[in-house]
C-alpha positions, 0 to 999 in steps of 0.5 A, spaced: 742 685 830 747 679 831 743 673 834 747 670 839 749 664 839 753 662 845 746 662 850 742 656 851 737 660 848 740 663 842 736 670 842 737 677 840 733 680 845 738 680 851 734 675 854 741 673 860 738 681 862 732 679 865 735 673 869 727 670 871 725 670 864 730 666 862 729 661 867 722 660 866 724 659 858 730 655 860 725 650 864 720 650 858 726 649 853 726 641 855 718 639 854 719 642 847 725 638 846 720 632 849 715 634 844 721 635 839 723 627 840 715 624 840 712 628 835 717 631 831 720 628 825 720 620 826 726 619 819 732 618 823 738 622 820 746 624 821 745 631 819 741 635 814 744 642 810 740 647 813 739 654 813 740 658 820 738 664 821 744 669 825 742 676 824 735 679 823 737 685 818 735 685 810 740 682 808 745 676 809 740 674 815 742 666 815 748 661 813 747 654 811 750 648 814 750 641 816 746 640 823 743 634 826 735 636 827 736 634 834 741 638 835 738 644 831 739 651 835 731 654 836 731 661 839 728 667 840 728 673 834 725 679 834 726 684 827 730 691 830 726 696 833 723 702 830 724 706 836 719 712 832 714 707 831 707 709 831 700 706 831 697 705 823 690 705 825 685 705 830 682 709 836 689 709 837 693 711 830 699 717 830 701 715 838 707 711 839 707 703 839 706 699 845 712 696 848 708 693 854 700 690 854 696 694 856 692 692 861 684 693 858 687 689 851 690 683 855 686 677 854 685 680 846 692 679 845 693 673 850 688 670 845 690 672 839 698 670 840 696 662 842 692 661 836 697 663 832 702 659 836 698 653 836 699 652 829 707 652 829 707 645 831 701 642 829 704 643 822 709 639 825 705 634 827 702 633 821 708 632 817 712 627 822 711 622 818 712 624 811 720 623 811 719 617 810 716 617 803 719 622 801 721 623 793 729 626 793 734 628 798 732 636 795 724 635 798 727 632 805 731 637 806 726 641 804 721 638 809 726 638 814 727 646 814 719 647 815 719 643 821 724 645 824 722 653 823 715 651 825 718 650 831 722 656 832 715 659 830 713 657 836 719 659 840 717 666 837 710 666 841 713 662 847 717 668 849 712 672 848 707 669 852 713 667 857 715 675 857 709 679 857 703 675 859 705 672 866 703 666 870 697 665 864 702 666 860 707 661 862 700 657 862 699 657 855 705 656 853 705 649 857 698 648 854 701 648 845 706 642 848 699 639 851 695 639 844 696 635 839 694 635 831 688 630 830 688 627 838 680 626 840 681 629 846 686 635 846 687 636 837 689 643 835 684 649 836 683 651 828 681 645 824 685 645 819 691 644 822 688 637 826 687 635 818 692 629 816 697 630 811 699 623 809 703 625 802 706 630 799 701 631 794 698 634 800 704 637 804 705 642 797 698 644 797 699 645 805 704 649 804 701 652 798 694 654 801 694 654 809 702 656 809 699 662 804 694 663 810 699 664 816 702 670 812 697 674 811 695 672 818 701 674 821 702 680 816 695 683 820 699 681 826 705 685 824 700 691 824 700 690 832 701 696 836 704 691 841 711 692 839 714 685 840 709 682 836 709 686 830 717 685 830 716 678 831 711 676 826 716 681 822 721 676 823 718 669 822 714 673 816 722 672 812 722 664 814 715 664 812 717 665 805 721 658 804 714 654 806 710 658 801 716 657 795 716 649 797 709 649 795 709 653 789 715 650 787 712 642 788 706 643 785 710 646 780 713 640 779 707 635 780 704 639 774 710 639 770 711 631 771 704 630 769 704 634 763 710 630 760 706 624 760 700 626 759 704 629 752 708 623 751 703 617 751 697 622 749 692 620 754 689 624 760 689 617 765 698 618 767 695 614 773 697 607 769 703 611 768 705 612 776 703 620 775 697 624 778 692 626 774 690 633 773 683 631 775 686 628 782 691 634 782 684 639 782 681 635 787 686 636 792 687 644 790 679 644 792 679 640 798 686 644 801 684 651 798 677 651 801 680 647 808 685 654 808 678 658 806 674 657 813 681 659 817 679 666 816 673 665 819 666 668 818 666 674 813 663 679 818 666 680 826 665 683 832 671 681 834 675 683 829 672 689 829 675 691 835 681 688 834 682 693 829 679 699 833 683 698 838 689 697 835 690 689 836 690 686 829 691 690 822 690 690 815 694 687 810 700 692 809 695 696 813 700 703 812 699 702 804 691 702 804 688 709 801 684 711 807 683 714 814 685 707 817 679 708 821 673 705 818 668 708 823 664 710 816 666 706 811 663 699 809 663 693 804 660 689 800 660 681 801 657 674 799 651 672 803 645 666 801 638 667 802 633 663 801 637 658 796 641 664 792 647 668 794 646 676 794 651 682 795 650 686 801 653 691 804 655 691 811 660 696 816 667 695 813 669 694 820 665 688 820 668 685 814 675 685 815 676 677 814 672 678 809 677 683 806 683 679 809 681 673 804 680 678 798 688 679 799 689 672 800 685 669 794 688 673 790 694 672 791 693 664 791 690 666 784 698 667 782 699 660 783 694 657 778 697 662 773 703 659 773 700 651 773 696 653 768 702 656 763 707 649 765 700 646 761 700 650 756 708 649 755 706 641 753 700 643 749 695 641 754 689 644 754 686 643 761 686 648 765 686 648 774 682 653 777 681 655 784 673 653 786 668 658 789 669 661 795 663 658 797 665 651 795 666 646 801 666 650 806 664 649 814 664 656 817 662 662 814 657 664 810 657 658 806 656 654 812 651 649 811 650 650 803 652 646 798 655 649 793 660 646 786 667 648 785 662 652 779 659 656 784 652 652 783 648 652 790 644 645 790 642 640 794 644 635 798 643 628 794 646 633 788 652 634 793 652 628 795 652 625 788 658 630 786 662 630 791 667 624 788 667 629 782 670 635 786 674 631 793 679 626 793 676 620 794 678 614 797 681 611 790 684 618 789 688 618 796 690 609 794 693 612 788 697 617 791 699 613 797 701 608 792 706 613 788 709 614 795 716 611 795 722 614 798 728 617 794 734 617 798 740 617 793 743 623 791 741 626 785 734 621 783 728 623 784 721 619 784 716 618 777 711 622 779 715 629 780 719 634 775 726 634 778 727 641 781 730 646 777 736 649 781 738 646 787 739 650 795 744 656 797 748 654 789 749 647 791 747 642 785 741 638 785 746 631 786 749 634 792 748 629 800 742 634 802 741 630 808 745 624 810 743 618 814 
């Protein structure tokens, strides 16, 4: 499926066939573009080599070119059709996907769509500064291609919003423009998304961990029965993939550096020697793993037992699961505190589906600590990075109002009061961090504190004029 790009809305859903969609799209299109000027990227540039999308198919999907972000086409697209597509699980399995809301599941939807859109431009909200510090012409580019698909991100559930959900819709759509990350008075819905990212230790540990969570969030929503849902999350699931390798591959790289002098001075503190210490790279992990954690919220839900059981929100790779893809008598065993110990108990399946959710999640991130710890193990240093219990630091859940270490040791608040500089980034830590962010803008350098990439984007060489000024 072509994305056509002669329309004012690039889009390859025929939106020029339905005349008062697109007017109501082309008249919301100039307070994304407003909200694009105020709280976009604030680095002003030429143009930046980046990546497009122009058909939806597996392979060959996008081109990569030379665009001034103003000018960045932002569209509208859907993953082909299933024309024989059919309910994976619920009260509904085996009937054919919906093409249209059902009127009883209205609200649910509406909700579920505004939630994920609200954190398309919070990410960007929260990134608007970064370019100004950052440590190569490889990494802004890369800033620059999250951005500017967070936003397409928006625009995916724009439409939606805009197309199926009326005058609330439009509403809606109005109101992610009006949010802002971290304002007092109208911040974003979810609460790691009105966190700040100050510098790029934290941008690639935001992409790592919290870009992680939005892929297994919107691979539930894939599982929609809501067809245009399912093949929107299907689509924005492809650009999805790049955030996440802009995190592994720059924690990669922080590791790496810090390896290096660690090794060749022969010393723990590379602090005096303008790198991060490995104590440091731990707390920021603690901190952004365990912000990511409280996205998925409480371990047991009615509410999302009724998304399942009506068809609304599925598993991870729902269709791959072993079984009847009800759960109506099925259960699982989750983590609760009782009386200062952390027991097992059982609760209906049904129930715990965030709980399974972040299961599928925390391995996953696991997978990255692998690879952190091989790049240690290649200098021959001995520390080891872990990802810290699941209980650590965390504000909804289970764990909400318990202190517990990233060794998964309950104590009290004088001892989490006395620990938590051991664990979380301290006002020194964020100092020394700051400190090392200084812009990088000549092609082919790159700032101390960081390895060089190992391959440059789409076969360029790593000297190449990523973005111009």
């Amino acid at each position: 499926m072509a994305i056509d790009y002669t329309e004012r809305i690039p889009n390859n859903v025929d939106l020029s066939g339905d005349r008062r969609l697109q007017r109501a799209l082309e008249s919301w299109q100039p307070a994304f573009l407003q909200w694009w000027g105020e709280m976009g990227p604030t680095l002003p540039t030429q143009d930046v080599y980046l990546r497009t999308a122009v058909t939806v198919g597996r392979e060959g999907w996008a081109h990569f070119g030379r665009v001034k972000l103003p000018e960045y086409r932002w569209g509208i697209f859907l993953a082909e059709r299933d024309p024989g597509r059919q309910i994976a699980f619920g009260q509904h399995k085996g009937e054919p996907a919906w093409q249209q809301v059902p009127g009883e599941h209205r609200a649910s939807l509406q909700r579920l769509i505004v939630i994920q859109g609200d954190t398309e431009p919070a990410s960007v909200e929260q990134q608007r500064r970064l370019g100004l510090t950052a440590p190569s012409l490889y990494d802004l580019r890369n800033l620059f291609q999250v951005n500017v698909e967070e936003g397409r991100h928006l625009w995916a559930m724009v439409y939606l919003l805009h197309a199926y959900f009326g005058r609330d819709g439009r509403e809606e759509a109005e109101a992610l423009l009006r949010r802002n990350s971290g304002s007092a008075d109208s911040p974003r819905i979810l609460g790691a998304f009105n966190e700040e990212t100050p510098d790029w230790l934290s941008f690639f540990m935001f992409t790592y961990f919290t870009d992680r969570d939005g892929k297994y969030q919107l691979g539930t929503l894939k599982e929609s029965a809501f067809d245009p849902l399912s093949r929107t999350c299907e689509f924005m699931l492809k650009e999805e993939a790049h955030h996440m390798f802009v995190g592994t591959t720059g924690i990669d790289r922080v590791v790496e550096r810090t390896a290096q002098l660690m090794a060749a001075h022969d010393t723990d503190d590379v602090a005096p020697l303008g790198g991060i210490p490995l104590a440091v790279i731990q707390k920021y992990l603690n901190f952004h793993y365990s912000v990511s954690l409280d996205l998925f919220g409480g371990e047991t839900s009615t509410n999302v037992a009724n998304y399942f059981t009506a068809g609304l929100k599925g598993r991870w790779l729902e269709e791959r699961r072993p079984d009847d893809h009800l759960l109506t008598e099925s259960v699982a065993s989750i983590e609760q505190v009782e009386n200062g110990r952390v027991l097992q108990v059982d609760v209906p399946a049904l129930t715990a589906l965030n709980h399974d959710l972040r299961g599928a999640y925390i391995s996953d991130c696991q997978t990255g600590i692998t690879r952190w710890n091989r790049i240690l193990d290649s200098h021959g240093i001995g520390q080891r990075l872990y990802l810290p219990h699941v209980g650590f630091n965390r504000k909804v859940g289970a764990f909400a109002g318990s202190h517990m270490t990233p060794d998964g040791r309950l104590v009290d608040e004088a001892a989490w009061t006395a620990g938590a500089g051991s664990w979380l980034p301290t006002p020194a830590d964020k100092a020394h961090v700051e400190s090392l962010m200084r812009p990088v803008y000549e092609p082919g350098k790159i700032a101390g504190w960081v390895a060089p990439p190992r391959s440059g984007i789409n076969g360029q060489p790593l000297d190449y004029s990523y973005v111009r000024f």
